[in-house]
N, C-alpha and C positions, 0 to 999 in steps of 0.2 A: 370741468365735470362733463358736458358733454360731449367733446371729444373724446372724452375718456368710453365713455357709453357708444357712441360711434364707431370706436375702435372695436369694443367689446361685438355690435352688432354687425360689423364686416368680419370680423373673426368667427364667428357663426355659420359662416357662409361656405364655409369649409365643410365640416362633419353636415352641415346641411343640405351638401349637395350629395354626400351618398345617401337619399333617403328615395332619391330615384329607383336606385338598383334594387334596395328593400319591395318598391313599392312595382316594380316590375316582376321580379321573383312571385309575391306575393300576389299582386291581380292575378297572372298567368296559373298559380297552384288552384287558387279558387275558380278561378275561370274554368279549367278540366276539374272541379270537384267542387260545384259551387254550395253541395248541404253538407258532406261529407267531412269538408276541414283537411282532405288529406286521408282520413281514415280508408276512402275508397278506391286510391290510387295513390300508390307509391311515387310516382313520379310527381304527382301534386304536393302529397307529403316531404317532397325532397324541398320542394321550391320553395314553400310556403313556411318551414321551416330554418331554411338559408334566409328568407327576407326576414325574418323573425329574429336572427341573430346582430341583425343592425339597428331594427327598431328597439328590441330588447336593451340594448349596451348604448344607447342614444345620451345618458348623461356621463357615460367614459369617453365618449367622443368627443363631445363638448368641453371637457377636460383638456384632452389635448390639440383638438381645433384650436381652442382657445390661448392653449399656452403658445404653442404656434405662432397663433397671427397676432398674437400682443408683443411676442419677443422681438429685440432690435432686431437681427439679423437670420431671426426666420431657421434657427437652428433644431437640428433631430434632439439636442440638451434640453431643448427648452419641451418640446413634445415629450421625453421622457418626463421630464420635470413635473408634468401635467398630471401625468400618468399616476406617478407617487403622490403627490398633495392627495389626490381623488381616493386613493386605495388606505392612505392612510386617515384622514377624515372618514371614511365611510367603515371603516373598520374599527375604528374605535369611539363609534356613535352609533354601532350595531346595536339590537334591540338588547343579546346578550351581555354585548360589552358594558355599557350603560346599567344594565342590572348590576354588575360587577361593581364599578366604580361607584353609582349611590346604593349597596350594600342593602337592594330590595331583589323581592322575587321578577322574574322576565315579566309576569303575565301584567303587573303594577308600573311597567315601565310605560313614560305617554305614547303616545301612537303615532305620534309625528315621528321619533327615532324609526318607524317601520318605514320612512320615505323618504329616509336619507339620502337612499339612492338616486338622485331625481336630477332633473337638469339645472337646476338651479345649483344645488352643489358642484355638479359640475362645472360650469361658467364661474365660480366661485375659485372653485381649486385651481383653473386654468389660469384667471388672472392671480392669485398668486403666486403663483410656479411663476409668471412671466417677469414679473415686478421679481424676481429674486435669481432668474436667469441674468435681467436688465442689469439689479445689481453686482451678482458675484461673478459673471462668467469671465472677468475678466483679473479677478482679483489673484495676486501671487503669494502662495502660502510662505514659509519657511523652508527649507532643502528637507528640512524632516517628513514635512509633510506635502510636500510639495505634487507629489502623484496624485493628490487631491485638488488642486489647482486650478483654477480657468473654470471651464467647462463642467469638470467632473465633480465641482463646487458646488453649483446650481440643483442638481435635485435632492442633497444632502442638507442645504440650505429650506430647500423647500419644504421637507420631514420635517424643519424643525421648528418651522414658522407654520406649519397645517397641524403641529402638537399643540401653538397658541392658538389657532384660531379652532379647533376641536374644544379645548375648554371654555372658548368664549359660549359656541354653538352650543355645547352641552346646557347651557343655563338657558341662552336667545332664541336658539333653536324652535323649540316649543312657541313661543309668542308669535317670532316671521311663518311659520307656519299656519298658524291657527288665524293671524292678518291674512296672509294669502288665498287659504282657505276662503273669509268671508266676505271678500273681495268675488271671488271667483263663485260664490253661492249669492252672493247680490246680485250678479248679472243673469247666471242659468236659473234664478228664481223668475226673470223677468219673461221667460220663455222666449216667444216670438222677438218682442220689443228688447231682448238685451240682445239678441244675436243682432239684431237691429244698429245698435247703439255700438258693438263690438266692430264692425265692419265701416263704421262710420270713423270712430275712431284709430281703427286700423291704418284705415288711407289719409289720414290728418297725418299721421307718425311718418310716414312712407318717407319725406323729404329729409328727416334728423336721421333716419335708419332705425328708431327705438321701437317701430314697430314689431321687431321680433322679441323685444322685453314682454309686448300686450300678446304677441302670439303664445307664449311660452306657458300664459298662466292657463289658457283653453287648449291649446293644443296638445300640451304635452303635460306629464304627471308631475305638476308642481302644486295644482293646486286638487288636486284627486278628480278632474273633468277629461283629461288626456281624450280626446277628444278622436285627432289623428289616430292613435294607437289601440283605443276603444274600438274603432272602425273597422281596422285591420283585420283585430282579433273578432271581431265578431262579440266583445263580450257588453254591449250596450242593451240599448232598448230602439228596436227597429221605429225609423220616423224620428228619431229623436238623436240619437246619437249621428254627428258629423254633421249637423245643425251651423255649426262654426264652419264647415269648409261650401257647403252646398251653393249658397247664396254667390260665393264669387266665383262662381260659374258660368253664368249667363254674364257678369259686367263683362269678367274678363279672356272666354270666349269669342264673346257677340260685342258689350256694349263698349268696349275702348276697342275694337276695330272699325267698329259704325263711326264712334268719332273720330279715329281718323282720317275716314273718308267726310267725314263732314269739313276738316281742315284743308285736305286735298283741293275738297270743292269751293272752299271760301277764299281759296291761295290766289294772289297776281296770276295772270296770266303765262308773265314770263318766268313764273319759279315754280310752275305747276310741277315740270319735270323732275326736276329737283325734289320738293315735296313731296311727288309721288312716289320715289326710290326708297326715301323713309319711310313713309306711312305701311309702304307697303310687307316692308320687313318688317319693321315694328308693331304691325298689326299680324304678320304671321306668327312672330313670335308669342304674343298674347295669344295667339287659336292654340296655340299647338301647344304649347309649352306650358302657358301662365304666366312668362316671364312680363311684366307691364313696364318695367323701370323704362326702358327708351321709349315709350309711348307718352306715359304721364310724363315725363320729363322732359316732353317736345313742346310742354305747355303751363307747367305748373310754374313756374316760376317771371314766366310773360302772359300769363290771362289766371291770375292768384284764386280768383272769382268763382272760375271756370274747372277749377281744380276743386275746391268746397263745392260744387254741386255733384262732380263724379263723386264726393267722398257723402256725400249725402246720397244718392244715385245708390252708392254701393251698400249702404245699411237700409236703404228700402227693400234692396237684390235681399239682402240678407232675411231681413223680417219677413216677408213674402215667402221664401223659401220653407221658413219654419213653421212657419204660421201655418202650411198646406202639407208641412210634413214629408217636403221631397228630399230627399238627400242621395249624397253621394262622395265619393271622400279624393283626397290626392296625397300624395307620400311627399311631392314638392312643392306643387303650385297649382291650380285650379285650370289647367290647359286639358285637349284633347286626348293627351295620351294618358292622363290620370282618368279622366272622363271612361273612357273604354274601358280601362283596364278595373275601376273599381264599380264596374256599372253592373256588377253580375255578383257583388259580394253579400253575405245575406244581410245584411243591414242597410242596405241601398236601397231604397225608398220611392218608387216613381220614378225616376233619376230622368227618364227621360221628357219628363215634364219640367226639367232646369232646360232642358232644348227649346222648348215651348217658351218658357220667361226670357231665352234668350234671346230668341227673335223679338219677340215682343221691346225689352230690350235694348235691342240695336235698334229699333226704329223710331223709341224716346230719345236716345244720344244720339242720334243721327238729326233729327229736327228740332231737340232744346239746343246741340251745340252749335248748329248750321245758324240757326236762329239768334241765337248769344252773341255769336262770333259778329255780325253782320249788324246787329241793333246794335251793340256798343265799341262796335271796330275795335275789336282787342288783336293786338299783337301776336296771333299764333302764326306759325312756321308759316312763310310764304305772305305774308301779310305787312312784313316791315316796309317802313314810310322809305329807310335806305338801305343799298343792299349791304345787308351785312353781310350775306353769305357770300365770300371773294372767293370764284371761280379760279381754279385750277385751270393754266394751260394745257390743252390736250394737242397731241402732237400723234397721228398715225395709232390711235386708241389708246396713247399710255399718257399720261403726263408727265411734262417736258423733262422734269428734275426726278424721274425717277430713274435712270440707270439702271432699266429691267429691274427695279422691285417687285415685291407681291406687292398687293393691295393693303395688307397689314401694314409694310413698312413705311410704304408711301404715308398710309395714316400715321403712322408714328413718327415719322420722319416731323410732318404739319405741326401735328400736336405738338411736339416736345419745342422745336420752333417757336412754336407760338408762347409757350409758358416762361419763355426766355434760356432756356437750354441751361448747360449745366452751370454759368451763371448765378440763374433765378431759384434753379429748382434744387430743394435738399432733401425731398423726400419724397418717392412716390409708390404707390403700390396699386392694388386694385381688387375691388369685391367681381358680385356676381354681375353687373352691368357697368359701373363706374372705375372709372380711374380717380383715385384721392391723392392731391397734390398739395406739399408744402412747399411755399416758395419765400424767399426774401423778401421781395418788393410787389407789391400785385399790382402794380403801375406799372410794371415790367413787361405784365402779361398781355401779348396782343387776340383779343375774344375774336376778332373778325379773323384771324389767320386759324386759332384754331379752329373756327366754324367754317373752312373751307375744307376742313378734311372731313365734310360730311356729318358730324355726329349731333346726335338729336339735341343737346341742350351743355351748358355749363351752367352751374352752380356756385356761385361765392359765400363758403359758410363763415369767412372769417377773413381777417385783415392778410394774414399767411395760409389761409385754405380756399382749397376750390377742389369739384370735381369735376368732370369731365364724362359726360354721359355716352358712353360708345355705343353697347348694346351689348348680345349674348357673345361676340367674337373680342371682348376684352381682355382676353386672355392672351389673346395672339398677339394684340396689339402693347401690351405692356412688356410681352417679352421682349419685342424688338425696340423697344425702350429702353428697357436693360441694356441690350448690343449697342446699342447710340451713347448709354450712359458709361459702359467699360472701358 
């Protein structure tokens, strides 16, 4: 089960990376038209309605994001597949359909059928679309029917399995709503102290991935708080609205780059080097970006401790933030360029008094973690008793075994080496920071050789799993993984 949910929240990670582009169009429109909306300049109105078209359609994405990264072989079948389940569930669990079928007036239909459209259905339709790619794509009809076949099996399959699970939803539908709902009106009752608590529990999740399940119910319109999208639109209550995104501004900004200059400073002398090449990207990535996955995971799973006080740390950020009313929103992640870009929309609050808690901040993580680290000699980056991180031959600036590679391949060359090559490894792929590896034997696996290609941390979730913590350039490096694996 939780692999299964692991799968579901790196599949995410797809339709969640276009929310960038949304949120760029969209700062940049309200930025030349910040009371306006658009109404005052057509060229705002262009943009702020392009970004609008991504946040809008956020649970068709999800659909087939998801049927996507769930399906074996990552096929356009299995996206189509998504597509239909989504169109067909949400079509006939439309407000009118629903009238139709229990034989009442529209206006007497519940009101949860009115948010059917939402991302939870969508994640819903994607992973069943994939489970019936998984099964039929491969399946051979009759000669008769055989032009239906393989491939062109799967979303036909899927219509007909989202007809069952639409009559299930017609009856359940209502109840997982109305739970969701009071789930989600428990914590924004809490005001300050649940945004508190949300943030706390947010960075607990980060290590399983399920943290985008607890995103989904604030952020996005599943449990009617849309939070993100509230923001955008301007349609909240200023101070209040984006309460959820504000607080992790200043951690992950300021206070995970403080610490990791706090680990820089607490490293051996002779892997200062070393530790400083990470820190230093993985703490630009958090300024700029938001991205934290190769920061926290330079740590979290060698100083376990140290990782519960950032996640504590981060729902203090949080409560603080609300509590004083400052907000400001991000379309990806709580870095600088959301920072800018949503710091002029009208429901941005103070925003620059998250600058002020940032500092502030970085100078608690920088002296509780400097301080941690050093009273109870935990294990972070630079601090092992023996090297594990086995240096790379350098030879005239390049390393010896690279044969004019890039520095991607060089890294993947180590990595896939290291997980026992095509051997060990039967399955790999990769989200927004890691690589997720199945392998046969995990005795097989050499952790010192892959930690010499640099990368912030690995992870052992299971007897045949492990990930592989690279950082934002995972992309590159999985590719030339593929080329190794062909």
């Amino acid at each position: 089960m939780m692999k299964f949910l692991q799968n579901i929240g790196r599949s995410l990670m797809l339709p969640v990376a276009v929310l960038p582009v949304a949120a760029i169009l969209m700062g940049i429109g309200y930025w030349i038209d910040p009371s306006g909306w658009g109404e005052g300049s057509p060229l705002a109105a262009f943009l702020i309605k392009a970004g609008e078209s991504v946040i809008n359609n956020l649970p068709v994405l999800f659909a087939v994001g998801v049927a996507l990264g769930m399906s074996r072989d990552k096929d356009g079948a299995a996206a189509l597949s998504g597509l239909v389940g989504f169109l067909v569930v949400t079509t006939l669990l439309s407000t009118d359909t629903v009238a139709m079928l229990l034989g009442i007036e529209a206006d007497s239909v519940n009101a949860a059928f009115e948010k059917i459209d939402n991302p939870f259905i969508g994640i819903l339709s994607g992973g069943v679309a994939a489970a019936m790619y998984n099964r039929f794509s491969k399946v051979e009809l009759p000669a008769a029917l055989a032009f239906f076949s393989g491939r062109r099996l799967a979303p036909i399959m899927t219509a007909v399995a989202m007809l069952v699970v639409s009559l299930i939803l017609l009856f359940v539908w209502p109840y997982v709503y109305s739970a969701l709902v009071s789930f989600g009106e428990a914590i924004s009752k809490m005001g300050a102290i649940g945004a508190g608590l949300y943030g706390f529990f947010n960075r607990l999740l980060i290590p399983t991935g399920l943290h985008h399940a607890l995103n989904a119910v604030f952020w996005f319109d599943v449990a009617g708080i849309n939070d993100i999208g509230n923001f955008w639109a301007g349609t909240g209550e200023k101070g209040v609205t984006g309460m959820y995104q504000a607080g992790f501004f200043p951690v992950m900004m300021f206070g995970l780059p403080a610490a990791g200059l706090a680990m820089y400073h607490t490293a051996k002398s002779a892997k200062k080097k070393q530790v400083a090449s990470l820190m230093l990207a993985a703490g630009f990535a958090a300024f700029f970006t938001g991205v934290t996955e190769p920061l926290e995971f330079a740590f979290m799973f060698v100083a376990p401790a140290l990782y519960f006080v950032h996640a504590v740390l981060t729902g203090i950020s949080m409560m603080i933030a609300a509590m004083f009313n400052w907000t400001a929103g991000f379309g990806f992640s709580a870095g600088f360029v959301d920072f800018f870009l949503s710091s002029r929309l009208p429901l941005a609050n103070q925003p620059y008094m998250l600058l002020v808690q940032g500092l502030v901040f970085a100078v608690i993580y920088y002296f509780l973690f400097r301080f941690l680290i050093t009273k109870f000699n935990l294990t972070t980056p630079g601090r092992e008793d023996t090297d594990e991180l086995v240096e790379t031959e350098i030879e005239d600036g390049k390393p010896t075994h690279t044969g004019g590679q890039n520095k991607h391949a060089v890294m993947a060359e180590t990595i896939y080496e290291g997980l026992g090559g095509d051997e060990n490894v039967t399955s790999i792929y990769n989200c927004t920071t890691r690589l997720r590896v199945e392998v046969r034997d995990m005795d097989a696996v050499n952790q010192n050789k892959i930690k010499s290609a640099g990368v912030p941390g690995i992870n052992v979730v299971g007897p045949h799993s492990i990930q592989v913590i690279v950082g934002t350039q995972v992309q590159f490096v999985a590719d030339e993984i593929d080329k190794i694996r062909k």
